[in-house]
N, C-alpha and C positions, 0 to 999 in steps of 0.2 A: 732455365738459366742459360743453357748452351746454346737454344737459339735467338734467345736474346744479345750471345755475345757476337753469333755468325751474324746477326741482322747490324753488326757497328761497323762505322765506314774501314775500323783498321783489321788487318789483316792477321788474324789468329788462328795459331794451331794447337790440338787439340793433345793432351799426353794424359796416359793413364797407369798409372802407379799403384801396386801392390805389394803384398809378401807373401809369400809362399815355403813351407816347409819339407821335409822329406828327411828319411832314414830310411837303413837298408831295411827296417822289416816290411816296408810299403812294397806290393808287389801285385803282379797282376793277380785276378779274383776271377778271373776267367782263359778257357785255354783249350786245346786242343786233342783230341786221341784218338785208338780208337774205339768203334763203336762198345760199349760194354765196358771200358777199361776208364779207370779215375784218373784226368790230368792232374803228376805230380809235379814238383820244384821242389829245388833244394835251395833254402834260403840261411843266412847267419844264423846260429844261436844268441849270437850278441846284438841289439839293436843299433850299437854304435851311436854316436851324438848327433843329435837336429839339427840339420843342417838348413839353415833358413836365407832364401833366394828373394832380394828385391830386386824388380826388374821393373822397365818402364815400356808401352809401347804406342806408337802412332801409325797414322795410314803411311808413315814411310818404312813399319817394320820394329823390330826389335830395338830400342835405341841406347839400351841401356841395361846390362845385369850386373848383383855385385851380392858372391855368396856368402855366408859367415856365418860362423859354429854358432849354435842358439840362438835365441831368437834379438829380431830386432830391437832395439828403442831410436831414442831422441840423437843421440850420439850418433850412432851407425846409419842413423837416415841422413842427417844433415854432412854426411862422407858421400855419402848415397847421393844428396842431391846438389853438392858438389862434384860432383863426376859426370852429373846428368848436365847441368852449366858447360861443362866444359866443352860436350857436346855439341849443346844447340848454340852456342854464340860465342861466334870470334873471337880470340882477345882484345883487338882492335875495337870492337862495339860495346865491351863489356862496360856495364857502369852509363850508356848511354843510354837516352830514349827522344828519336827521331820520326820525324813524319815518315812511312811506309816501310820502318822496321815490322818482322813478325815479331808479335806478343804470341806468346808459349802460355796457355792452361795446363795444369796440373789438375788432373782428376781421381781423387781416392775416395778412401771409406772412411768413417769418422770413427777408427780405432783412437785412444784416448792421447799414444805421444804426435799422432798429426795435426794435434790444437794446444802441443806443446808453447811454452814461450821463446824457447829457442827455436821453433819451428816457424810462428809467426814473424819474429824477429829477422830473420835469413829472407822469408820471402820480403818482408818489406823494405830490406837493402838491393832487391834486384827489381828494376822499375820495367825487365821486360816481361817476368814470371809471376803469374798469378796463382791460386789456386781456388777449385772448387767443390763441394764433398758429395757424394752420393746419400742421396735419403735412407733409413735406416730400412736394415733385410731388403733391398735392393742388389742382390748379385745380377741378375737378368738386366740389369742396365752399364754392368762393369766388364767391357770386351777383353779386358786382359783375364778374365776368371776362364773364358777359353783357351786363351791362351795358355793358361796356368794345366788345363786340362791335356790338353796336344803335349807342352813341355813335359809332363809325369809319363805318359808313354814313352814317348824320345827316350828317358832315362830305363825307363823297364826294358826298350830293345838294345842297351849297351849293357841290362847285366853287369848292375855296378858290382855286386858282391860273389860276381867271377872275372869279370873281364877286363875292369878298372875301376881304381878308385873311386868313390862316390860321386865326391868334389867332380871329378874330371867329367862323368857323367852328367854332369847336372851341368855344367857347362858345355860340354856337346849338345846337349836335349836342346838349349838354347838356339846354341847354332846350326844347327839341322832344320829349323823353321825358317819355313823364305819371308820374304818381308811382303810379299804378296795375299800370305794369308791374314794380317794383321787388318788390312783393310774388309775384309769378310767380315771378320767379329766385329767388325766397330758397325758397320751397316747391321748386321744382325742387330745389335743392341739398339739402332736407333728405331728400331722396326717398334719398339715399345714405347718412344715416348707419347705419339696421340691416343695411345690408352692409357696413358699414364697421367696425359693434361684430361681425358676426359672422365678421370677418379676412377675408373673402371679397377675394380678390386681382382689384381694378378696373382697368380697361385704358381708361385715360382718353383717347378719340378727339377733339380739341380740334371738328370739324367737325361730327362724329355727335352729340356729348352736350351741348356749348354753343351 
């Protein structure tokens, strides 16, 4: 479907939207010493609350994060993708749809409140913003799941549960990734789809391939 949509005479960009969680007992599982000796850490005793990150990203970069205690739903996405709106289009354009405007794809995963009815309903008031889902157990085709990957270290090397607070961490992780590398993951990911049009059965290794 994505190159069905690049093969249409209008001019579309591509976004890719996820959620992602973390708390201070998450921590690195590998590490340094020396030879003979156990790398330790000293981590909470308390796990503290989930802190759950939705972020958006395109070939121009990070475009969008917004963190909040627990986890997502239908509510905090549709905050989530008003804020992402506000981003991609003018006030001036909002509400329109013009010959040589960019149309904006939304691409996620078909978690259950993204086919919410407030969810449909919001895209169908914005005539530049579509959306479209990834096929089930498909991560190797979702470049922000790298993304998601690179972010969780960023946070492990600020040491939230000595050096600052979680929250704060988890939004530096964000922005300490350049917008340069967004565009890698996304080519990575397309590297799948002609085994993917020719049914070739992918054995998706989350370590090996992301």
């Amino acid at each position: 479907r994505i190159m069905e949509i690049e093969a249409e005479g209008a001019h579309h960009k591509f976004i890719f939207v996820d959620e992602a969680g973390f708390n201070l007992c998450k921590v690195r599982r590998r590490g340094r010493n020396i030879i003979g000796q156990r790398a330790t850490v000293t981590v909470p005793g308390q796990r503290g609350a989930n802190i759950t990150m939705c972020a958006a990203i395109s070939n121009d970069g990070v475009l969008c994060h917004i963190p909040t205690i627990g986890p997502y739903n239908t509510e905090r996405l549709i905050t989530f993708l008003d804020a992402l709106k506000e981003i991609l289009i003018p006030p001036e354009e909002r509400g329109l749809l013009r010959p040589g405007m960019t149309l904006y794809v939304i691409i996620w995963d078909n978690v259950a409140f993204h086919h919410s009815r407030l969810v449909n309903e919001w895209f169908a008031a914005q005539p530049r913003i579509m959306m479209q889902f990834f096929p089930a157990y498909s991560p190797f085709l979702n470049p922000i799941e790298e993304f998601f990957s690179a972010w969780r270290w960023k946070v492990y090397d600020h040491r939230p549960y000595e050096q600052m607070p979680l929250l704060e961490a988890m939004n530096a992780g964000c922005l300490a990734i350049g917008a340069e590398d967004c565009p890698g993951w996304i080519c990575h990911a397309r590297r799948y789809f002609p085994r993917c049009i020719a049914r070739e059965n992918i054995q998706c290794d989350v370590d090996e391939n992301l």
